[in-house]
N, C-alpha and C positions, 0 to 999 in steps of 0.2 A: 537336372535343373528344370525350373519349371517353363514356361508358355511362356517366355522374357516377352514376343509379341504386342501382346496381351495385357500387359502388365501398365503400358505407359498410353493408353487412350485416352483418358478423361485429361491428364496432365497435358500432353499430346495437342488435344483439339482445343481446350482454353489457348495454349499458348502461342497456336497459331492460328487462333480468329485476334489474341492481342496480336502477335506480331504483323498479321495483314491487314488489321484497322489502323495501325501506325506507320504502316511500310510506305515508300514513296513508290516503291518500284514491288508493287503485289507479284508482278507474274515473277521477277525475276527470283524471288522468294518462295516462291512454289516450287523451280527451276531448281533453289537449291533445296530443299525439302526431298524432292525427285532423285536428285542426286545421292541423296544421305540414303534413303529409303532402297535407291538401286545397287547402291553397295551391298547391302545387308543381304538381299537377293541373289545378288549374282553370287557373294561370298559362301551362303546358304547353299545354294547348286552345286559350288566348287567341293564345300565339303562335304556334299552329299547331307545335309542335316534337311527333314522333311517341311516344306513348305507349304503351310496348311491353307496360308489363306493369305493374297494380295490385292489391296485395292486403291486406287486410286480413283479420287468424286468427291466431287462438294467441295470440301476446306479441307481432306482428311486424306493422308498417302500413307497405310499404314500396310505393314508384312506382319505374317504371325507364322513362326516358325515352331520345331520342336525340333529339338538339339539330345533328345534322350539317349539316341541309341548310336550317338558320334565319339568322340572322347572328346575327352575336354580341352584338350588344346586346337581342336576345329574348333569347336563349340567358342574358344576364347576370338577366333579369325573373324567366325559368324558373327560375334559383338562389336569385335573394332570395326566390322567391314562398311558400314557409313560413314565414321570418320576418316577413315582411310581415303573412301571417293573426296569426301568434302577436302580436304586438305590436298589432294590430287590437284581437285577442280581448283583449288586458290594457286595452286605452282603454275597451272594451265592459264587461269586467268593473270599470271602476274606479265605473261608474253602476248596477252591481247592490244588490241590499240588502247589506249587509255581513252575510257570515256565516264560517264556519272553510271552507267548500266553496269560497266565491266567492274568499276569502284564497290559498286553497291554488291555485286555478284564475288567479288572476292571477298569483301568483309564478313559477309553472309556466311558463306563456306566455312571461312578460317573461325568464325564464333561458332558457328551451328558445329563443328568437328571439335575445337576446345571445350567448349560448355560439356560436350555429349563425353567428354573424357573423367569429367568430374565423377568419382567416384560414389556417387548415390545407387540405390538400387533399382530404381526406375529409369535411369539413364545407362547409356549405354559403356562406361566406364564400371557403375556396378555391376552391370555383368560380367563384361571382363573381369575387375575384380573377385568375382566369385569363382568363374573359371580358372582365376590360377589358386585360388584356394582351396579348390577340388580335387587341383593337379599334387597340392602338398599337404591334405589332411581331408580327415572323413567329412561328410557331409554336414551334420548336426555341428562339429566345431565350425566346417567353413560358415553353414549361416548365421552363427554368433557373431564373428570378426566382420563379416561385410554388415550385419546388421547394426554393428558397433561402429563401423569404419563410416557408413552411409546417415549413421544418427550426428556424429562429430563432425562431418563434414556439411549437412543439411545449416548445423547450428551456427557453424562457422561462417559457411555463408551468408545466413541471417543475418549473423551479429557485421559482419564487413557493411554485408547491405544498410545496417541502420546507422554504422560508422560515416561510411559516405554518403549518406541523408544528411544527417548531420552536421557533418564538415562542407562537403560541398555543395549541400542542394545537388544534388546529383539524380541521373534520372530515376524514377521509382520503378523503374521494370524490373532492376535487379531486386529490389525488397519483395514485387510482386513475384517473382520467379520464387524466392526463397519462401516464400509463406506459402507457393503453393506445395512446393514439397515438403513443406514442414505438414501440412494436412494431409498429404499422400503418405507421409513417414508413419503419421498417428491411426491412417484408418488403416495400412498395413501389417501393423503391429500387433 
């Protein structure tokens, strides 16, 4: 599989300069960014998959990993291993004192781990995805079906996003999310 790393920068750093020019609470939003990012890391070590490159500065927490010479069901662990922390951190914070920080810091977690499951190939669900497609067919089918799976899913998205524009005047972050991976799907391709 390739440089997954790598792959999600440009999407990556637009969508968290949106989500910290709109956050009420930036640090604690970095906090979970931190958390997503240290998953992936620590999960990366644990499976022994080589860790090329880790940085955090500026606006930007990214890991870049290679997963080549793992199997693929590490390789599937190294994917979920952000979601895995964020959704931790949301069980952790659901035992904190209730306050607007600890609110904002579990919502965060529990979207930043669901969004990242959505099966696109720039996130972290399509790589999962791809990983267990690896696990049960050669390589050239696996990247047809996630390629199929990540196109119908992008669209789908879209299409919900302009649904609840629509109907509910509803925020436009989700149509901006969705158009940005619909141009990350096209220069992909």
């Amino acid at each position: 599989m390739e440089d997954f790393g790598e792959k999600i920068g440009t999407f990556t750093l637009v969508l968290t300069m949106l989500s910290l020019s709109s956050s009420p609470h930036p640090l604690v939003l970095i906090l979970c960014y931190g958390i997503h990012e240290l998953g992936h890391l620590i999960f990366a070590k644990v499976m022994k998959a080589r860790v090329k490159h880790f940085s955090a500065g500026g606006f930007r927490l990214c890991i870049s990993y290679d997963c080549s010479k793992i199997p693929y069901w590490k390789e599937l662990f190294v994917c979920l291993g952000g979601i895995i922390f964020n959704l931790t951190a949301t069980l952790v914070g659901a035992f904190l004192p209730k306050t607007e920080d600890i609110a904002f810091f579990i919502t965060c977690n529990l979207s930043l781990g669901l969004m990242n499951l959505y099966p696109v190939g720039i996130l972290d669900g399509g790589g999962a995805l791809k990983s267990i497609l690896l696990m049960l067919t050669d390589e050239d089918k696996s990247e047809k079906i996630a390629k199929g799976v990540s196109a119908i899913a992008i669209i789908l998205l879209w299409l919900i996003s302009i649904y609840l524009q629509l109907v509910f005047s509803s925020n436009i972050s989700l149509l901006f999310i969705s158009i940005l991976l619909l141009v990350e799907m096209c220069f992909r391709m």
